[in-house]
PAVO-999770 format. One record per residue (C-alpha): x, y, z; residue number from 1. Coordinates in pm, 1 decimal. Each point is the difference from the previous one (the first is absolute). Layout:
REM residues N
R        u        v        w   i
R        X        Y        Z NUM
...
REM end
This chain:
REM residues 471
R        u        v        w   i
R  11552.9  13884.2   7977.7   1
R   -127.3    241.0   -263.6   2
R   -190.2   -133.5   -306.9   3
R    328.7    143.5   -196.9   4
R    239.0   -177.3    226.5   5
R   -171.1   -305.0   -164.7   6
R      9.7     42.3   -337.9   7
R    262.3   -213.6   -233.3   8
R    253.2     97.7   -245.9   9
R   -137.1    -73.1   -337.4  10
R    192.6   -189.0   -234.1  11
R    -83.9   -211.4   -294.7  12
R    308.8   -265.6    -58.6  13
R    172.3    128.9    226.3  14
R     56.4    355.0   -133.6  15
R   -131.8    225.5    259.9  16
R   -221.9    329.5    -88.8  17
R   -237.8    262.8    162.8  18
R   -347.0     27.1      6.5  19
R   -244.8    272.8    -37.5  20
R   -328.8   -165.2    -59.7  21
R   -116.5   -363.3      6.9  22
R   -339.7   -164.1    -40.0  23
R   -155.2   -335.0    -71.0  24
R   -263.2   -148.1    -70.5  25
R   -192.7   -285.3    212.1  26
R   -329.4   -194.1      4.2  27
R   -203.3   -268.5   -156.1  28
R    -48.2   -106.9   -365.0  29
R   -402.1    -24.4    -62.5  30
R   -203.3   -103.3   -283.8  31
R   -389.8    114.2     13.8  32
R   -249.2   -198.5   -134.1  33
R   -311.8    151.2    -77.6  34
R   -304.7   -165.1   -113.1  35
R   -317.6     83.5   -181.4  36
R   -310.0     64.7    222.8  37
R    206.8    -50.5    315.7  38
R     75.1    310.1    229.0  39
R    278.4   -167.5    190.3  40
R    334.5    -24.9   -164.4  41
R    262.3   -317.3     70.9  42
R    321.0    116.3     34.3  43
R    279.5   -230.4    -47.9  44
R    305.0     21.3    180.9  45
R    312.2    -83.4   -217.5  46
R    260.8    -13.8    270.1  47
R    255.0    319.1     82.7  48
R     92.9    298.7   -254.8  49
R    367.0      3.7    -86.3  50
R    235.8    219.6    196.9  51
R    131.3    279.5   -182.7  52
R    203.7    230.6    153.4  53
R     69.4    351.2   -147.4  54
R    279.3    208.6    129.6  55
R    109.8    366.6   -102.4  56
R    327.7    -40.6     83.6  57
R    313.4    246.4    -16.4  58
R    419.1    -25.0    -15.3  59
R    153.5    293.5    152.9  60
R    395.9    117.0     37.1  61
R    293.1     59.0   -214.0  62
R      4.1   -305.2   -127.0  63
R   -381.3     -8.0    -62.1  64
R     45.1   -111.2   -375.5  65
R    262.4   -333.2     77.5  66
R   -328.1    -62.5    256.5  67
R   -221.5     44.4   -269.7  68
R    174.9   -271.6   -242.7  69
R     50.7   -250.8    270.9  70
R   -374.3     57.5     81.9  71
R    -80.3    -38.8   -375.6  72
R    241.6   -298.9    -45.5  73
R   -220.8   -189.5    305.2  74
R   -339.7     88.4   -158.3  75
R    128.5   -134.2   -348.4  76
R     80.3   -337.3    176.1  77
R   -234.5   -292.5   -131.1  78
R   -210.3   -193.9    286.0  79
R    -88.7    134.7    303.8  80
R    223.6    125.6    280.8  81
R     -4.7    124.6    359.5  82
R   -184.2    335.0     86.0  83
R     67.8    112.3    339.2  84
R   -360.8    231.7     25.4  85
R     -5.4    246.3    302.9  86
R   -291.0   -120.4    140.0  87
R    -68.3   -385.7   -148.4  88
R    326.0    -56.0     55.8  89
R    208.1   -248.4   -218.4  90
R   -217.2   -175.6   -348.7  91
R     75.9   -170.9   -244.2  92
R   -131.4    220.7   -324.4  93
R     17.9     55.2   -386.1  94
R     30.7    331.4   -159.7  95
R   -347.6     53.9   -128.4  96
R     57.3    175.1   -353.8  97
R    200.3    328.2    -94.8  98
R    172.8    215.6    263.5  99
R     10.6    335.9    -20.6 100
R    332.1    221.3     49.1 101
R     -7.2    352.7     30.2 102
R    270.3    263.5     42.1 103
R    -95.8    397.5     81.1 104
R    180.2    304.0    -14.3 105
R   -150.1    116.0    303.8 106
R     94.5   -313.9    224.2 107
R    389.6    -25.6    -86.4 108
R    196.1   -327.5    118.5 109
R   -359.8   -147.1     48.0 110
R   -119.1   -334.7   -247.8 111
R   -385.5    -68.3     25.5 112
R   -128.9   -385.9    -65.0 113
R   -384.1    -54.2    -24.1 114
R     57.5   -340.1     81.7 115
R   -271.0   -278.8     -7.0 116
R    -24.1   -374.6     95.0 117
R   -205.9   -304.8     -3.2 118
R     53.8   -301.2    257.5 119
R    189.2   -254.3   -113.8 120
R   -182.3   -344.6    171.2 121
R     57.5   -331.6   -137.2 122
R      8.6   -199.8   -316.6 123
R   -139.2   -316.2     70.1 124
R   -186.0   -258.1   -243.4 125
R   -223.2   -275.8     53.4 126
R    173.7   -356.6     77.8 127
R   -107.4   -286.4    -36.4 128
R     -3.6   -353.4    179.4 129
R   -121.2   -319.6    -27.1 130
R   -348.9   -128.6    121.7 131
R    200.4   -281.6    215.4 132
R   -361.1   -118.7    155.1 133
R   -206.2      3.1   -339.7 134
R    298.9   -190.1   -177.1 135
R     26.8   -264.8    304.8 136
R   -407.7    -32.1    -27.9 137
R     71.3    -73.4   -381.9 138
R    267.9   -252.0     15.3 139
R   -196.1   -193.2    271.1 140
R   -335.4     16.7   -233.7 141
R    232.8   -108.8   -240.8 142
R    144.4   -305.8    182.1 143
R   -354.8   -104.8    112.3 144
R    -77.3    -57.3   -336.0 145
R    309.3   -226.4    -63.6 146
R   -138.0   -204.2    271.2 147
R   -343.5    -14.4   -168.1 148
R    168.3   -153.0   -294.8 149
R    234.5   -228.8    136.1 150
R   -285.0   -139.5    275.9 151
R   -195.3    -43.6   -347.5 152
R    240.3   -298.7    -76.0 153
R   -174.3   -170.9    306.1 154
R   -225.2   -307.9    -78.5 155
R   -102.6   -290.0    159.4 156
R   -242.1    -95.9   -234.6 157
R     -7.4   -337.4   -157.6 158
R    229.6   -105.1    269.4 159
R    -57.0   -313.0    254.6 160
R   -218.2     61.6    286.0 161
R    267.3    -74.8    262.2 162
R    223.8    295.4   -157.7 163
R   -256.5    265.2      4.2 164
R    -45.1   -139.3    379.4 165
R    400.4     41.4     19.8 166
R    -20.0    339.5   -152.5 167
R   -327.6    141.4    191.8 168
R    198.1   -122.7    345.3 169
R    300.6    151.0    -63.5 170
R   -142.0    318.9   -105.3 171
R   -238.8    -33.7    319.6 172
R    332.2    -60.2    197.9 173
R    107.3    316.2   -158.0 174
R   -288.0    242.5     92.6 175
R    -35.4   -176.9    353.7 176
R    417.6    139.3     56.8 177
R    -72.6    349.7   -124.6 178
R   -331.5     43.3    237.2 179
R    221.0   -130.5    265.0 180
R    288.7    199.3   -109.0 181
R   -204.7    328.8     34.7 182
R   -236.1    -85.3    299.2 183
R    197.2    246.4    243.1 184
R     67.1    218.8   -268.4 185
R   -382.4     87.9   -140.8 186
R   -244.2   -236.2     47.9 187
R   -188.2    132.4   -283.1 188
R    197.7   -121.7   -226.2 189
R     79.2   -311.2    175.4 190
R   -410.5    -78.3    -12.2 191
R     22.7    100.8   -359.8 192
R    270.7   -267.4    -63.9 193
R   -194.5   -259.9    219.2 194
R   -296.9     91.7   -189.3 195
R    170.6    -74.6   -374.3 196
R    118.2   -348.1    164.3 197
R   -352.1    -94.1     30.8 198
R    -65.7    123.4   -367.4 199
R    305.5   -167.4   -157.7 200
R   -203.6   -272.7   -117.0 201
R   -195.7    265.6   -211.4 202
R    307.2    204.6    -86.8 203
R    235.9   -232.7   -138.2 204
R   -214.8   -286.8   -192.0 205
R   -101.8     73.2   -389.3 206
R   -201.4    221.2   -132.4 207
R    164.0    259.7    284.5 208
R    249.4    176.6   -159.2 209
R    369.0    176.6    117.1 210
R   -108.0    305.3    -12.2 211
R   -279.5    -79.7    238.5 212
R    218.7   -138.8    289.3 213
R    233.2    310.0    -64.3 214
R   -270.5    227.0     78.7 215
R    -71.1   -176.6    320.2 216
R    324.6    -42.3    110.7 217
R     50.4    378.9    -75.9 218
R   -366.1     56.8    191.1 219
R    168.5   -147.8    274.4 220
R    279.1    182.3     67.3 221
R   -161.3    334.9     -6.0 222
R   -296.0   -176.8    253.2 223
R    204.4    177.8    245.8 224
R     -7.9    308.8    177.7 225
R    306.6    170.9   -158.8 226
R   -146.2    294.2   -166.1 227
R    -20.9    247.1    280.4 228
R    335.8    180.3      9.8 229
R    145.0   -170.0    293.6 230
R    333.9    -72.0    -54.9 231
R     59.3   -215.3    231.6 232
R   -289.8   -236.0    -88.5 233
R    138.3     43.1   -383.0 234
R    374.5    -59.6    155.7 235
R   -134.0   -339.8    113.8 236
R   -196.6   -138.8   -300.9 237
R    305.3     72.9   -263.8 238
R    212.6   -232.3    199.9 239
R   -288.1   -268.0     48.0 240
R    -34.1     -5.7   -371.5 241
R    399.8      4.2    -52.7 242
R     22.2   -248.1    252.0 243
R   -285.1   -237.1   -165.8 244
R    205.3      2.0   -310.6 245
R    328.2    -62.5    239.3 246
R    -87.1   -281.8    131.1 247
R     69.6   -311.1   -109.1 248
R   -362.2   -243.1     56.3 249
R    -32.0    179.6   -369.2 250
R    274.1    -96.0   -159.3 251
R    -25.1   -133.0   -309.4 252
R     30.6   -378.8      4.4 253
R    240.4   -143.7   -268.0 254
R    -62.8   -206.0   -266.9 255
R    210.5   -282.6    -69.3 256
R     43.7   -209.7   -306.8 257
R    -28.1   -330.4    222.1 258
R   -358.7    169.4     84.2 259
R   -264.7   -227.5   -129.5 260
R   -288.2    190.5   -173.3 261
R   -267.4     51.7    269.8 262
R    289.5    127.4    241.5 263
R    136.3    240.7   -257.9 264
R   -346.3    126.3    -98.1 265
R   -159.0      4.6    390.6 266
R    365.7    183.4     32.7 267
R     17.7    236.9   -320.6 268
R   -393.1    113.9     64.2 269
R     53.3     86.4    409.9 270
R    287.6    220.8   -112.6 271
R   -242.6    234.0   -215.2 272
R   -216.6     31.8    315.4 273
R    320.6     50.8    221.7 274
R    153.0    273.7   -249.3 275
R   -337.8    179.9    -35.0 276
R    -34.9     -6.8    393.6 277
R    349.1    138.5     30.2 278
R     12.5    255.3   -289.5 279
R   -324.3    139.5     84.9 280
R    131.6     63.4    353.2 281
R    333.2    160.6   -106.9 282
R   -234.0    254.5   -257.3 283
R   -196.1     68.0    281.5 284
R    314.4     76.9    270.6 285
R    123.6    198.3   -307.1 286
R   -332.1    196.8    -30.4 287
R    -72.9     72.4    361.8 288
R    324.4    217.0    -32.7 289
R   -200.7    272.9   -210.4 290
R   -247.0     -0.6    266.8 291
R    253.9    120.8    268.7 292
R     -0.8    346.8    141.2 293
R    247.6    235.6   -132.7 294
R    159.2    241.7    196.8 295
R   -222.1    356.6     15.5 296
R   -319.7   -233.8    -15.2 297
R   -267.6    145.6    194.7 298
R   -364.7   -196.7     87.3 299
R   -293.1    201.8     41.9 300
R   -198.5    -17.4    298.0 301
R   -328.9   -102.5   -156.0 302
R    102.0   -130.1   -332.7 303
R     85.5   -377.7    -61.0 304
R     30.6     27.5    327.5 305
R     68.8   -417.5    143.5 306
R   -263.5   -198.4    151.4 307
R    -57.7    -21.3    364.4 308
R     46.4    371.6     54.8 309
R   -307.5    211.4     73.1 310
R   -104.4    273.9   -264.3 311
R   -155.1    266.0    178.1 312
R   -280.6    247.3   -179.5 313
R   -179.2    298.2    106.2 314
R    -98.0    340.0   -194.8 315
R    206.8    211.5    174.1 316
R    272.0   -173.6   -137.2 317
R    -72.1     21.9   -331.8 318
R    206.5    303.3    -42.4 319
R    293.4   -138.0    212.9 320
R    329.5     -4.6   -173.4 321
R     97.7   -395.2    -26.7 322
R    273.9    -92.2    216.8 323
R    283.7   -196.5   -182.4 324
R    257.8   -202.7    182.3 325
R    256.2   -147.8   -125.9 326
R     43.5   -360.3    -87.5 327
R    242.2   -239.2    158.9 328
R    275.6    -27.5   -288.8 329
R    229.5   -342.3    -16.7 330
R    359.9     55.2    133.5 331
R    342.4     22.9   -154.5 332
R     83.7   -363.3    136.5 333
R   -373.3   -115.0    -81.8 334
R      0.3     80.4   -377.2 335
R    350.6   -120.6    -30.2 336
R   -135.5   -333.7    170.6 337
R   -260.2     -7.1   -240.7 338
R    175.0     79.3   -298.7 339
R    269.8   -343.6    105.6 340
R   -293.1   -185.5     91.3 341
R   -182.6     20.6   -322.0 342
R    359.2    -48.7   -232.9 343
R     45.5   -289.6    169.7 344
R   -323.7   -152.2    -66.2 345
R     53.2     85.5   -355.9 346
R    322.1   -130.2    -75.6 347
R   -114.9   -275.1    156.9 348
R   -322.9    -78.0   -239.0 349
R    214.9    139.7   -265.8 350
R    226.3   -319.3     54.0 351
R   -321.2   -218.1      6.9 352
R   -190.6     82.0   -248.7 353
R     38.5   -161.0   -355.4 354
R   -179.4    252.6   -193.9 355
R    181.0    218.6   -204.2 356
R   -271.6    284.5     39.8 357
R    -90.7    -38.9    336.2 358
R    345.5     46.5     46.9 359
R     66.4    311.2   -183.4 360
R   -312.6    134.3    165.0 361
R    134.7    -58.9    354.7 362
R    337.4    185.4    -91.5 363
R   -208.7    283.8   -125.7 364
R   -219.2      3.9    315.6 365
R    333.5    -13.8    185.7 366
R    173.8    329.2   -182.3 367
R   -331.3    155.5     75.2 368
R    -10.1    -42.3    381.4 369
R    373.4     73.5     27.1 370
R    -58.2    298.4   -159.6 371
R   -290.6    114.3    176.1 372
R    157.6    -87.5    357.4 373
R    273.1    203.4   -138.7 374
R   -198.8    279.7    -46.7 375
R   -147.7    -31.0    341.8 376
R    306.6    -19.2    157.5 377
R     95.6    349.5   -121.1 378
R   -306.6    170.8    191.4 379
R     38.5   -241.2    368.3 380
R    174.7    137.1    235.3 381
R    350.2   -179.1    130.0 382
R     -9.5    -92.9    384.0 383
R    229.9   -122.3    225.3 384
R     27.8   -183.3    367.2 385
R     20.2    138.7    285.1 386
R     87.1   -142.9    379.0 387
R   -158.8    164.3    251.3 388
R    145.0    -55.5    344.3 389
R   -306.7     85.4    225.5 390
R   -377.5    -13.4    -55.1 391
R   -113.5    342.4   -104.2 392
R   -345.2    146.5   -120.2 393
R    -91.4     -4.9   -400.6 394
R    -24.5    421.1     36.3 395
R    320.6     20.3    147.9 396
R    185.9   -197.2   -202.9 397
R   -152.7    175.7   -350.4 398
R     82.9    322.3    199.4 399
R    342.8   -140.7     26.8 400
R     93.2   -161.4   -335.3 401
R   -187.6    242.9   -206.0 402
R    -40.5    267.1    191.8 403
R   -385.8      4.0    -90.6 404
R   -237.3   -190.1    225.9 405
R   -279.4    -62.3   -247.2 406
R    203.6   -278.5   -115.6 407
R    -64.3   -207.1    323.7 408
R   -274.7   -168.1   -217.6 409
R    291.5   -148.2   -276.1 410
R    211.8   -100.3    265.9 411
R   -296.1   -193.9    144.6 412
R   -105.9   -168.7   -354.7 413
R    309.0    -86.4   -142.3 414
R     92.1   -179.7    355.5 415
R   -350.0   -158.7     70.7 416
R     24.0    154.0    330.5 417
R   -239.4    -95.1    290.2 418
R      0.7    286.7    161.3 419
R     69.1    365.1   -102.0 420
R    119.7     72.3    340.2 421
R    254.0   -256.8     25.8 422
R    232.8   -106.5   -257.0 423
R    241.8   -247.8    126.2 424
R    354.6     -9.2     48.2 425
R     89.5   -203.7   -312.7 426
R     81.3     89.0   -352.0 427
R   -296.3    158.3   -225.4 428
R    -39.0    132.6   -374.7 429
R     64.1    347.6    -70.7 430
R    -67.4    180.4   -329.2 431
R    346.5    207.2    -65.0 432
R   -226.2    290.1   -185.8 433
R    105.1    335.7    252.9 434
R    121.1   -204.9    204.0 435
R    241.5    219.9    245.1 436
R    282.8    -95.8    149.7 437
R    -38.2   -290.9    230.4 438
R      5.4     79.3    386.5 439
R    311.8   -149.6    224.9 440
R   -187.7   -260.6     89.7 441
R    -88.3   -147.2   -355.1 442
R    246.5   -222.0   -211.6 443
R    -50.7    -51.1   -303.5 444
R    -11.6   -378.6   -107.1 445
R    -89.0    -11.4   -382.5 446
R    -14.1    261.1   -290.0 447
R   -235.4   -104.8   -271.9 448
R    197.2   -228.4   -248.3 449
R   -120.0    113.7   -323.5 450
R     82.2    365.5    106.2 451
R    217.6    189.4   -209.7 452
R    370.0    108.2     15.2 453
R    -86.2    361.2     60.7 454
R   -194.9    -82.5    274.7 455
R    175.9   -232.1    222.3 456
R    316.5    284.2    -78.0 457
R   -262.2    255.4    148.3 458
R    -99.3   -251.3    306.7 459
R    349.9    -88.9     64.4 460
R    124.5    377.5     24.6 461
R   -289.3     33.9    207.1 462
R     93.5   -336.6    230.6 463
R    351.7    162.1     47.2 464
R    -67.3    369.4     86.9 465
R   -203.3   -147.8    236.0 466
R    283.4   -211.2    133.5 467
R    217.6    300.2     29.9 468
R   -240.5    174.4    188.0 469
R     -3.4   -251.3    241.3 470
R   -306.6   -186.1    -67.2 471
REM end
C-alpha cells in the first residue's frame, strides 16, 4: 500500500476539506536553570509541549463558497470538536486564534483556510477526600482520654481493708482472664497482662492515680507484635480485643438498692477497672484498623523490614535498585468481618457504659471506622468461590481463570495452600478482578454479596452466554 493510499480525509466537525500543507509541532517543555560560577546547567523538564496542529487547507468545486460557510460555521463553534488529521488521525482540538480566508482571482472556485489548532485534553481540578485513618486515630485519642477521666473517679482510699482486698482480687481476676484470653493469640501481650496482675497492688491503691493504670493498660495492648504490616496477625488481634470487650466475665455487675454498702462500693469500684479494661481494648481494636495495609501498599525490601528475616549488605549492592514487593492486603470478606466485629463490640459498651462522654466518644470512634472501612472497601477487590472438580496446579489454574500465570502466587495466599502444585478438589477464593470466563468444569457457587447491581447484571449475562454455548 502506498504512503497516499494511507492518508485520511480531513475534516474538522465533520465537514470534510483538502489539504495542501500540514505541520506540527512536537517535543518537550524545558526550563534551564543556570547558576553563578557553575558550568553545568540543570534543565528541568516540565512535561510535553501542547499539540498544535496547523493546516493550509483548501475548498474546491462549484459550490466552493456554500463549502466555505459550512467550514466557517464549524470553526465559529465554541468548545472543541473532532478533527479528522491525515496523518494523526482523529483529535479532539480547539481552534487556536484567527483563521485566515483567502479568495484569488487566479485560483477560481478555490477557498483557502490557514487553519490552526491546539489539543483540546482535559479539564480536571483537584478533589478532595477525607483523611479516614488520621480522623479514626483522632477519635480513638479522643476516647482514651474519656477513659482517663472517668477511671479518675476510681478510689479506694479511706475504704475498709477487706474492700480494697475485694477490689484488688477482682481486678486481679480481671487481668488473670485477659492474659488467658490472649495466650494463643500473642503471648506478648498476654505476659504484659500477667505482668500488671502482679503490679495491681501498686496500680490501684492511693496515691496511684487513673491516668496511671490507663497508661498501663494501654502499654499493654500495644506489648504485642502488631505493628509489622501483616494482616493477618492484625486480622487476629482486632477480634481478640472485640472479643475481650464481648465477653461477658466483664460485665458490669449491678448495683442493687438491697446492696449493703461494702457490696455496692467493692461492686461500683470493680466496674471502673472492668470499663477501663474493656474500653481500652475496643480503642485499641478500633486503632489497629489504621495500621492495616491498604490496597497498592508496597514494603521495601530493606526498610522496616520485620524481624526474623535476614538483611543482607555488601558494597556492590549499594547501587542496587531496592526491590519492593507488595504487601499482603486484608480481603473483601476480612475487612467486612472486621468492620461487624468491631460495631458490635461498640454497641455493646455503648449499652454499658453510664458515662455520657465516654459514650459520645465511642459513637464518634464508631462513624470514624465505618467510614474508613468504607473507604477501604472502595479500593479491595470483590472475589468470589469457586468449585473445582479435580486437583490442578496453582500455574494452571491462574493460567485458566485469569489467563495470566503470575497470579499462581494470589491463588496460593488467599487459599493458604500447602502446596503450589496441588490445589485440591474443593472450593477456594478467587478475586473476580480479570477474571475470564470460567472453564466447563467450574461452577460458580457465590458472587460477592456487597457487589453491585451493575455487576452481578454483567456476571449474570456472562453466566448465561455461557449456558447457551453449552458450557
Amino acid at each position: 500500500m502506498a504512503w497516499k493510499d494511507r492518508l485520511q480525509n480531513a475534516s474538522f466537525r465533520g465537514v470534510p476539506f483538502k489539504v495542501e500543507e500540514e505541520s506540527a509541532v512536537v517535543g518537550r517543555r524545558m526550563e534551564t536553570h543556570e547558576f553563578p560560577n557553575r558550568d553545568k546547567p540543570y534543565s528541568e523538564d516540565l512535561g510535553k509541549v501542547t499539540f498544535r496542529p496547523t493546516i493550509t487547507a483548501y475548498v474546491i468545486g462549484d459550490d466552493c463558497f456554500d463549502q466555505r460557510d459550512k467550514l466557517i460555521e464549524a470553526l465559529n463553534k465554541p468548545g472543541p470538536g473532532a478533527l479528522v488529521h491525515p496523518t494523526f488521525g482523529e483529535l479532539q482540538v480547539c481552534v487556536d486564534g484567527d483563521i485566515r480566508v483567502s479568495t484569488t482571482n487566479n485560483e477560481g472556485r478555490m477557498v483557502r483556510f490557514d487553519l490552526r489548532f491546539v489539543e483540546a485534553g482535559e479539564l480536571s481540578y483537584p478533589t478532595s477526600g477525607a483523611a479516614t485513618a488520621q480522623n479514626l486515630t483522632s477519635s480513638c485519642s479522643a476516647l482514651n482520654k474519656c477513659i482517663s477521666d472517668d477511671f479518675n473517679n476510681f478510689s479506694i482510699d479511706g475504704v475498709a481493708d477487706f474492700i480494697q482486698n475485694d477490689v484488688m482480687k477482682s481486678a486481679t481476676g480481671m487481668m488473670g482472664y485477659v492474659s488467658d484470653s490472649m495466650k494463643m493469640v500473642d503471648s506478648a501481650v498476654s505476659d504484659a497482662a500477667r505482668l500488671m496482675q502482679g503490679d495491681i497492688s501498686v496500680l490501684l491503691p492511693p496515691p496511684s492515680s487513673g491516668k496511671t493504670f490507663v497508661d498501663q493498660l494501654q502499654t499493654m495492648w500495644r506489648a504485642g507484635n502488631r505493628l509489622y504490616g501483616n494482616s493477618g496477625d492484625l486480622f487476629a488481634m482486632i477480634k481478640s480485643f472485640s472479643g475481650i470487650s464481648l465477653g461477658s466475665d466483664l460485665a458490669p455487675r449491678g448495683v442493687w438498692k438491697t446492696d449493703s454498702a461494702t457490696t455496692k462500693t467493692t461492686k461500683e469500684q470493680s466496674n471502673y477497672v472492668a470499663s477501663a479494661i474493656r474500653a481500652t481494648a475496643i480503642s485499641e481494636a478500633a486503632n489497629t484498623v489504621v495500621d492495616l495495609p491498604v490496597p497498592g501498599s508496597q514494603m521495601m525490601v530493606g526498610q522496616d523490614t520485620p524481624s526474623g528475616w535476614a538483611t543482607v549488605s555488601h558494597p556492590a549492592l549499594n547501587d542496587a535498585p531496592q526491590i519492593s514487593t507488595p504487601t499482603a492486603v486484608p480481603s473483601w470478606d476480612e475487612l467486612v468481618e472486621i468492620r461487624d466485629t468491631l460495631n458490635s463490640a461498640l454497641d455493646k459498651e455503648m449499652s454499658r457504659t453510664g458515662n455520657d462522654q465516654i459514650f459520645s466518644a465511642l459513637r464518634r470512634v464508631k462513624a470514624d471506622l465505618n467510614t474508613d472501612i468504607k473507604q477501604r472497601l472502595k479500593q479491595t477487590e470483590k472475589s468470589a468461590t469457586i468449585k473445582l472438580p479435580e486437583s490442578l496446579p496453582a500455574l494452571v489454574l491462574a493460567a485458566q481463570i485469569y489467563d495470566d500465570a503470575n497470579r499462581a502466587d494470589e491463588l496460593i495466599q488467599r487459599n493458604k495452600i500447602a502446596h503450589p502444585g496441588f490445589i485440591p478438589a474443593q472450593s477456594i477464593r478467587i478475586s473476580s478482578l480479570g477474571m475470564q470466563l470460567p472453564p466447563v468444569y467450574f461452577s460458580i457457587t457465590e458472587q460477592q454479596i456487597e457487589a453491585t447491581a451493575s455487576d452481578y447484571l454483567n456476571w449474570a449475562i456472562s453466566v448465561e452466554k455461557a449456558a447457551a454455548l453449552g458450557f
